[in-house]
C-alpha positions, 0 to 999 in steps of 0.5 A, a space after each residue: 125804661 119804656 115798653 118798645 110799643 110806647 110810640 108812633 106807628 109810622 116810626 116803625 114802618 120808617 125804620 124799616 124802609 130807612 138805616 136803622 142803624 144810621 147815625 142821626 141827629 133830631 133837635 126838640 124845640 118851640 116855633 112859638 110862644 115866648 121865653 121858655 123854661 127847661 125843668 128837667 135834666 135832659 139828658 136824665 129824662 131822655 135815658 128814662 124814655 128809652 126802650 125795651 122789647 120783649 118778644 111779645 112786643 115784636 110778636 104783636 108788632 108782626 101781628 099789625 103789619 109791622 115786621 121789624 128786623 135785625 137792624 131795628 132790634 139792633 139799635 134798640 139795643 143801642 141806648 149807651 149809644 145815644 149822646 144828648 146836647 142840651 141847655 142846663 136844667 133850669 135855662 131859659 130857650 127862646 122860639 126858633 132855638 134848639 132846646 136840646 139834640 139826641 144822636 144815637 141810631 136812627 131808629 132808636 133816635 126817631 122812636 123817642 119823638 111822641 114821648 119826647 113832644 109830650 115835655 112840652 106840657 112840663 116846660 110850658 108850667 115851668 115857664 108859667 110859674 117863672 114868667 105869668 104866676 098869675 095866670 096859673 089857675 086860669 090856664 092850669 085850673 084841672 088836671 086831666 088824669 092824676 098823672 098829669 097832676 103830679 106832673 103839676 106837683 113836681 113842677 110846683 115843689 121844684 119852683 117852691 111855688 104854693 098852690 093847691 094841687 088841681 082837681 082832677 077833671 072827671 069830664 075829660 074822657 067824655 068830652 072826648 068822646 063826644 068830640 070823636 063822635 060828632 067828626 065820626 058824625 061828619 065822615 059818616 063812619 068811625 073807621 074813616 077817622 084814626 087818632 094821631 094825638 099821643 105827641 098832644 097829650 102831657 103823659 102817658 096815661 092823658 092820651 089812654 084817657 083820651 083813647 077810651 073816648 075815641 073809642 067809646 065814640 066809634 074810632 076804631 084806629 090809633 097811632 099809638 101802638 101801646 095805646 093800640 094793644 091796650 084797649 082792642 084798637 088798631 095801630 096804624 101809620 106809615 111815613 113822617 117827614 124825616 123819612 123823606 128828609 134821610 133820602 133827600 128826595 121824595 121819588 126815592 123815599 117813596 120807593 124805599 117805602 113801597 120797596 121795603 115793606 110788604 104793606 100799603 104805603 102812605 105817601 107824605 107829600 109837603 117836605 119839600 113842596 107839596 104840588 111841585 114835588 111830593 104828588 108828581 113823585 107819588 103819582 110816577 111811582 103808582 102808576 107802575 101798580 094802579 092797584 097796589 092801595 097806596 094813599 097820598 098824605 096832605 099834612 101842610 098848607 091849604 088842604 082844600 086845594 091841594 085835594 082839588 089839585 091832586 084829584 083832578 090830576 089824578 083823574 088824568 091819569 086813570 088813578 084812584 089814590 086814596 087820600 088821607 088828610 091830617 094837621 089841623 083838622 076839627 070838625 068845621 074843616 072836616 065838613 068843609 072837606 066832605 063837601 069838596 068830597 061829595 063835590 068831587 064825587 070821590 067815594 068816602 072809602 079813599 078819603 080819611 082822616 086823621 086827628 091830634 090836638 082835636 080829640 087830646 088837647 082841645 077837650 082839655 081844661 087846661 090850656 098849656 097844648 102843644 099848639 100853643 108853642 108848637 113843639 117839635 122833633 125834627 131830623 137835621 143830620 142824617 148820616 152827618 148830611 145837613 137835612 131840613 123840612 121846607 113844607 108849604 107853611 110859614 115858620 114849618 122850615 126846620 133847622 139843618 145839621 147839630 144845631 146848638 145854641 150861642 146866648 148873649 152874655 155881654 154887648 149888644 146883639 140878638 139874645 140867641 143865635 143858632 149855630 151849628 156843633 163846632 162853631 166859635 162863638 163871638 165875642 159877648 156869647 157863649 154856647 148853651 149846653 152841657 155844663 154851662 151856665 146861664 148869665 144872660 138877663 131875660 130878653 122877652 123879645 126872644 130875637 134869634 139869628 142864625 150864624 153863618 155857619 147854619 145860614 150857609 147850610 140853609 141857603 144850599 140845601 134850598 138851592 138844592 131842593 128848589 132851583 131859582 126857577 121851576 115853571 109856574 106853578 111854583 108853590 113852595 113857601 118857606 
């Protein structure tokens, strides 16, 4: 069991603006990257990460603006609640395809995301020792932490593969610490950067690693509470995009957020579309109090422009949001955003920045990130309503309602097909979860269609969230 601190900020915040106790369904997968391998039992692995709490915890979650209530500490307690949907230990998923799905609680489902994400350090070397042996040294040649290396033991032990342990990599933190301290160099001041890397790291102990760099460099901020508790640092973090995704509707997710919680709120703007739906709803609801603090989130798309877009009609209507920008940063985009700033005249106190792989994965030896496959943990049923992200970039359209995975056994055809809990499969599949077992021969083309089913389910909610014509202006992508 993990301490109920193990996990994102804004997980917190979300739960308390949301239905804790709501059933919901996340699905974990890979938008890139191959053929993968699942080392793990999954449904063992996700029971070892579920939580604890103890009042100490909720006592220093009070303490930084998180006040969690009844219906949280209720689906804490919910863990013989959760039910897990998984490909066996051992089988092959393909980019696109749901690798495994969690029902339980809402907040509990949603806590487990940040410690969830760092599997896909586990699977990428399982799928490397499966598939590219060869390239082993080359992508996995150090370890960041003992930890991550007997991460790297296990996974070698259970692949019968024989290899020298890797050494570990006593320049990681510094490394870290010098690429903090040169963005903390581009912004100026160390207090407008916080760190948001702990779903890019391969275990616990990396991100604390990375974190004692961050905060050796200036950055005063982190996403990962426990981290936070730790080392003197302050958790921060307000709104994902499953909370916009469980309201159906930016105006309303917003309000829910403001309404909700005593604290200044960060408004997420791209689950739909960023400059035709997110800022407009922003800007409605902080105009009812220009002074409240609020802030907009740009997490997709062409952050240059929008932050052009969103400050020119900010100024039209006497507004002065802050403006928060993450996804993707490194210190080359950050100057190219100071510049727009100073070009802007936009004060450096309502603009700030937040950074992930930059300051875990990209000081790190090894190359098996969370980029290179781009891991996620998407919401896809809330209340068993179908759900989806859209966003404003290409392949970032996640997958509606309980996804499961049909594989081909026979006959020609795509070698998987996303279908939805409950479909039959046809002739030549079967479905890949639970107790099954993998026959199909590796395809490495990995071509994975949708079943009618799901088609239908993403082609109404489009239609739901973007009708056939909008004006110009029209920016959405998906």
């Amino acid at each position: 069991m993990r301490s109920v601190l193990e996990t994102d900020g804004y997980k917190l915040s979300m739960a308390e603006a949301g239905w804790p106790l709501r059933r919901e369904t996340f699905y974990f997968g890979h938008r890139q990257g191959g053929p993968a391998v699942m080392p793990v039992d999954v449904a063992a692995f996700v029971r070892s990460l579920l939580p604890t709490a103890t009042d100490a915890d909720y006592a220093f979650l009070a303490e930084h603006g998180y006040l969690l209530g009844g219906g949280f500490r209720g689906a804490i307690g919910k863990a013989a609640e959760v039910h897990v949907d998984a490909v066996p230990q051992g089988a092959i998923f393909y980019p696109g395809e749901p690798a495994f799905s969690v029902t339980g609680p809402s907040a509990l489902v949603s806590w487990l995301e940040p410690l969830v994400l760092q599997l896909h350090f586990r699977i990428q070397l399982a799928s490397l020792l499966r598939f590219q042996l060869e390239k082993l040294p080359e992508l996995v040649g150090e370890a960041t932490c003992e930890a991550e290396r007997e991460l790297i033991r296990e996974e070698l032990e259970r692949a019968k593969v024989s290899a020298p342990a890797p050494r570990i990599d006593a320049g990681y933190r510094a490394r870290v610490r010098d690429v903090a301290a040169s963005l903390v160099a581009a912004v100026g001041d160390g207090s407008r950067i916080f760190e948001v890397g702990m779903r890019s790291a391969s275990c616990e102990d990396q991100h604390l690693l990375a974190l004692e760099g961050c905060k050796e460099a200036g950055v005063t901020r982190t996403s990962n509470v426990f981290g936070a508790q730790k080392l003197g640092l302050i958790p921060v973090g307000t709104m994902g995009h499953e909370h916009v995704q469980r309201y159906g509707s930016d105006a309303l997710a917003f309000r829910a957020m403001r309404d909700r919680r005593p604290e200044r709120s960060s408004y997420l703007l791209d689950t739909y579309d960023t400059l035709g739906q997110g800022l407009p709803a922003a800007y409605e609801l902080m105009l009812e109090e220009p002074k409240h603090g609020d802030s907009i989130r740009f997490d997709s798309g062409d952050k240059l422009a929008q932050l052009r877009v969103a400050d020119a009609k900010a100024r039209t209507l006497n507004l002065e949001p802050i403006y928060v920008i993450e996804d993707g940063l490194n210190l080359e985009r950050t100057r190219a955003l100071e510049a727009l700033r100073h070009e802007l005249k936009i004060p450096p106190e309502r603009l700030f920045y937040g950074y992930g792989g930059e300051l875990v994965s990209c000081p790190s030896q090894h190359k098996l990130t969370r980029d290179r496959v781009g891991a996620i943990w998407k919401l896809c049923e809330t209340a068993k309503t179908p759900t989806m992200k859209f966003a404003n970039s290409p392949g970032k359209q996640s997958l509606p309602g309980h996804p499961v995975i049909w594989r081909r056994v026979g006959g020609s055809g795509p070698i998987g097909i996303v279908a939805q809990n409950g479909e039959t499969p046809p002739a030549g599949y079967v479905r890949l979860t639970g107790e099954a077992l993998e026959v199909a021969a590796l395809d490495r083309a990995g071509v994975v269609e949708h079943s009618a089913e799901t088609k239908a389910l993403e082609a109404s909610l489009t239609a739901k969230h973007f009708p056939p014509y909008r004006g110009p202006g029209h920016l959405h992508s998906a």
